[in-house]
Structures are given as structure tokens and as C-alpha cells.
C-alpha positions as CSV (number, residue, x, y, z in Angstrom):
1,X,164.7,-5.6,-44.2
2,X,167.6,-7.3,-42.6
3,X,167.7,-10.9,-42.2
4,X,167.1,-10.9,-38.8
5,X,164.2,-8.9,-38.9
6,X,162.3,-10.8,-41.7
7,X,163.1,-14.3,-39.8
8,X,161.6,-12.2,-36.3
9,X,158.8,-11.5,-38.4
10,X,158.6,-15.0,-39.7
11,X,158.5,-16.4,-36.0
12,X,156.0,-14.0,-34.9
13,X,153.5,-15.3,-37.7
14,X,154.4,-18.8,-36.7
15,X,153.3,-17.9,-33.0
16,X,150.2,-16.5,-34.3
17,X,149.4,-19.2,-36.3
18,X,149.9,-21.7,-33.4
19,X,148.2,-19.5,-30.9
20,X,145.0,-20.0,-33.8
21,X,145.8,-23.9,-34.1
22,X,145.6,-23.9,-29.7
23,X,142.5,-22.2,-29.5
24,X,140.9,-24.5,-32.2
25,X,142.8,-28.0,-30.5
26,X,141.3,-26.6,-27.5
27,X,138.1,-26.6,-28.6
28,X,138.2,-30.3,-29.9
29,X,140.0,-31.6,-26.2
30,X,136.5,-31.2,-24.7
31,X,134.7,-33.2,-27.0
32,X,137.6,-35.4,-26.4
33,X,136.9,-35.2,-22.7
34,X,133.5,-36.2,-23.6
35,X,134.4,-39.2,-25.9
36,X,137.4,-40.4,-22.7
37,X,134.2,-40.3,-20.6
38,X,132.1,-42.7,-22.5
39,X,135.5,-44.7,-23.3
40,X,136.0,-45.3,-19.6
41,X,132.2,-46.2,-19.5
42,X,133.0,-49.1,-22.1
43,X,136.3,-49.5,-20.4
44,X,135.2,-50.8,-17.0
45,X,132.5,-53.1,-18.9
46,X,135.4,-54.7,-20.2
47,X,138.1,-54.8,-17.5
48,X,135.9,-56.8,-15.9
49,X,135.7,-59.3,-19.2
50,X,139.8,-59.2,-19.7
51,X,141.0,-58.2,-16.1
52,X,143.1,-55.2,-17.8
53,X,143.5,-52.5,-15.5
54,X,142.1,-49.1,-16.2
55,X,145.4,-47.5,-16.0
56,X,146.2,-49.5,-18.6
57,X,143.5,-48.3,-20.5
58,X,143.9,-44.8,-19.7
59,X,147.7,-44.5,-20.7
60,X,147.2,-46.4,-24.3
61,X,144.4,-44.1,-24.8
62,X,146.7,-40.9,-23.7
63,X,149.1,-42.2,-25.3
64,X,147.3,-42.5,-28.7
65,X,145.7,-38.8,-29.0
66,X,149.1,-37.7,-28.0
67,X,150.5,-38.9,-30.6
68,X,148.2,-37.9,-33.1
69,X,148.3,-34.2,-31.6
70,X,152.3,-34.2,-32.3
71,X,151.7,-35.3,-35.8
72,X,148.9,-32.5,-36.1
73,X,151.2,-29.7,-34.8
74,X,154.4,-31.1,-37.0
75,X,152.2,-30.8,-40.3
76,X,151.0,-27.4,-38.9
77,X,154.6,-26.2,-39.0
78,X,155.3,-28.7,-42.0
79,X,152.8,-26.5,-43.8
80,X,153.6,-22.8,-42.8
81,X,157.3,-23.3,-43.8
82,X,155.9,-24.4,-47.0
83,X,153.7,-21.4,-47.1
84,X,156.8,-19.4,-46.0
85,X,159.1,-20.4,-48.4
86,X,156.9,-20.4,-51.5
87,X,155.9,-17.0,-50.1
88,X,159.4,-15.6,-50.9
89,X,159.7,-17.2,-53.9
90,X,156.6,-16.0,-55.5
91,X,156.9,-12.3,-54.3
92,X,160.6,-11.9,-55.4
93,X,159.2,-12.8,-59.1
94,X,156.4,-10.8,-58.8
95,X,158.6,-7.8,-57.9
96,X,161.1,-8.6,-60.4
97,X,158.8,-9.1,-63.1
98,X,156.4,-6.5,-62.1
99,X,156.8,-2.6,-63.8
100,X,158.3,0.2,-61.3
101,X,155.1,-0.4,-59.7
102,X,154.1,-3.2,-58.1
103,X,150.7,-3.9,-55.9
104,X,150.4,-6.2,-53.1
105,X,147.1,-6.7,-53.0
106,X,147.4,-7.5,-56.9
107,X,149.7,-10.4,-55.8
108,X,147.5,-11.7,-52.7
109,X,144.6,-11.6,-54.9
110,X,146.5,-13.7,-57.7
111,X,148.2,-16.3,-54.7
112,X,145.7,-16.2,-52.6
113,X,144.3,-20.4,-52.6
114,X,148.1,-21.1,-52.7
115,X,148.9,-19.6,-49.2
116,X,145.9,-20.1,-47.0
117,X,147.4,-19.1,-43.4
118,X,148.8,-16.2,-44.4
119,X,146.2,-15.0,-46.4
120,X,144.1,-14.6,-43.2
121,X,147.1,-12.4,-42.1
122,X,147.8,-10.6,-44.9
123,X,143.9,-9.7,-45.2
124,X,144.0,-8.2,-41.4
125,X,147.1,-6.3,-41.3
126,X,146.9,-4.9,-45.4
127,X,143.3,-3.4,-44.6
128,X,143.9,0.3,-43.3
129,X,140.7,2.4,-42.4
130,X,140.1,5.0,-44.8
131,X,140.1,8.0,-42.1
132,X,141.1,7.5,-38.2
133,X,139.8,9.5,-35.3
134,X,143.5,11.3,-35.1
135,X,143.8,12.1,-38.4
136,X,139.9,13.7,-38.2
137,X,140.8,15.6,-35.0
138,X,143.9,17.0,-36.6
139,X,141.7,18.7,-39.5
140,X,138.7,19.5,-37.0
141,X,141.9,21.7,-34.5
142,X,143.3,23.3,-38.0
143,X,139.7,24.1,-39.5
144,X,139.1,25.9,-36.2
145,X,142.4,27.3,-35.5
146,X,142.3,28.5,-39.4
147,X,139.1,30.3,-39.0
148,X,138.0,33.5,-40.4
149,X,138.5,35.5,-37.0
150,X,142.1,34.6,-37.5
151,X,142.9,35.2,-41.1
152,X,146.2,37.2,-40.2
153,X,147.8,33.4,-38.9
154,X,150.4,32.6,-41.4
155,X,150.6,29.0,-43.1
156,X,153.9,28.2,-40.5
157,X,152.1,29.9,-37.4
158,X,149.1,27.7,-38.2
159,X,151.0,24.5,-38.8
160,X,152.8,25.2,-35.4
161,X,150.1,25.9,-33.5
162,X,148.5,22.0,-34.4
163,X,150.8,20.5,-33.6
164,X,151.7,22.1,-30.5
165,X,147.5,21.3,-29.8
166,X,147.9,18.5,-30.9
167,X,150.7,17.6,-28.5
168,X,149.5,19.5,-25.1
């Protein structure tokens, strides 16, 4: 791969992971919403005691899970680099010091607590179903095609005629 392509690769895990990280933050702003509620409750209770304004209240409240969300997503992407460049490090010695064969699900099983996030992707996109629907409709057209009425069908003539089925 070029470099291009692995850092395009790189970003699109990064996306991922963020789109994850949203969906979770997401989750926690309603219980947020929830707590601002009951904070505003307290809030007028004592607006009256110290004459603050609730706008005053709101914005230092904002301004405070705001903050803490940055710090959340900057350890996010803190972290994945991390992840991303121990990553390489770890697979180019495993290929280097590996024998002309070399397994990747040997080396997620052996790195797997050190890289969390990509774990998660590398356990989705390594899977691979053992037969597809295509590949079992493929060998359902030759079987048929193949059959004993048709035993004068040469090996080419057979192969053409799936794949021109197949394709039509």
C-alpha cells in the first residue's frame, strides 16, 4: 500500500471510531439534559439567595461540560494515534520476525488488550462467512448446467455458459 492509501485508511478508522464515541456522548447529553434540569431547579433557589442571573448560571455550566467534552474527544484521538502508531510498529516486527508465513489473526490474538479500538475493527472486518449466497448459486447453475442430460458439455463450454448465467 501507498502512503496515501494507508493514511486514507487511517482516517477512515478515525471517523469510525468518532462516529462510535458520538453515538455514545449522545447517549450521556440526555442524562445531562436531565441533571441541567434539576441544576436550574437548584439554580433559581439560589439566584434568589445571591441575585446571580441565570444566564450566568447557564453559560458557566455550558461552559464547563464543554470543556470537559474537548478534553474527552482530544484523549479519544490522543489514544487512537497511540493505537495507530504502536499498531505499525508491532506488525512490521511480527512480519519481519515471522517465517514466510505469517497470520493475522495470530497477531490480533497476541496484541489484542494492547489495541482496544481497533480490535473491535479488526474483529468485524477479518471475519469472512464461510460460504455466501453467490458463491452457493454459482455451484447450484454449474451442478445443473453439468447434469447428466448434458454430459457432451466440455469443461470450457460449461465454464462459459456460468458465467454468461451468471451475468444475464
Amino acid at each position: 500500500m501507498t502512503n496515501y492509501e494507508i493514511t486514507e485508511v487511517e482516517n477512515q478508522i478515525k471517523s469510525i471510531l468518532r462516529h462510535q464515541s458520538s453515538n455514545n456522548s449522545t447517549q450521556s447529553s440526555t442524562t445531562l439534559s436531565s441533571n441541567i434540569t434539576s441544576n436550574t431547579n437548584a439554580i433559581s433557589t439560589i439566584e434568589k439567595k445571591k441575585k446571580k442571573s441565570l444566564i450566568s448560571f447557564f453559560v458557566s455550566a455550558i461552559n464547563g461540560e464543554d470543556i470537559q467534552e474537548t478534553k474527552k474527544q482530544q484523549t479519544t484521538m490522543k489514544i487512537l494515534n497511540e493505537e495507530f502508531k504502536l499498531y505499525k510498529k508491532l506488525a512490521a516486527q511480527f512480519v519481519l520476525t515471522a517465517n514466510d508465513v505469517y497470520d493475522t489473526l495470530i497477531f490480533w490474538k497476541q496484541n489484542k488488550v494492547l489495541f482496544p479500538n481497533l480490535m473491535t475493527l479488526a474483529q468485524k472486518y477479518l471475519s469472512v462467512p464461510g460460504t455466501s449466497v453467490k458463491a452457493e448459486s454459482a455451484f447450484s447453475i454449474s451442478s445443473y448446467i453439468g447434469r447428466k442430460q448434458r454430459a457432451r458439455l466440455s469443461a470450457d463450454n460449461l465454464c462459459f455458459s456460468v458465467f454468461l448465467k451468471d451475468k444475464l
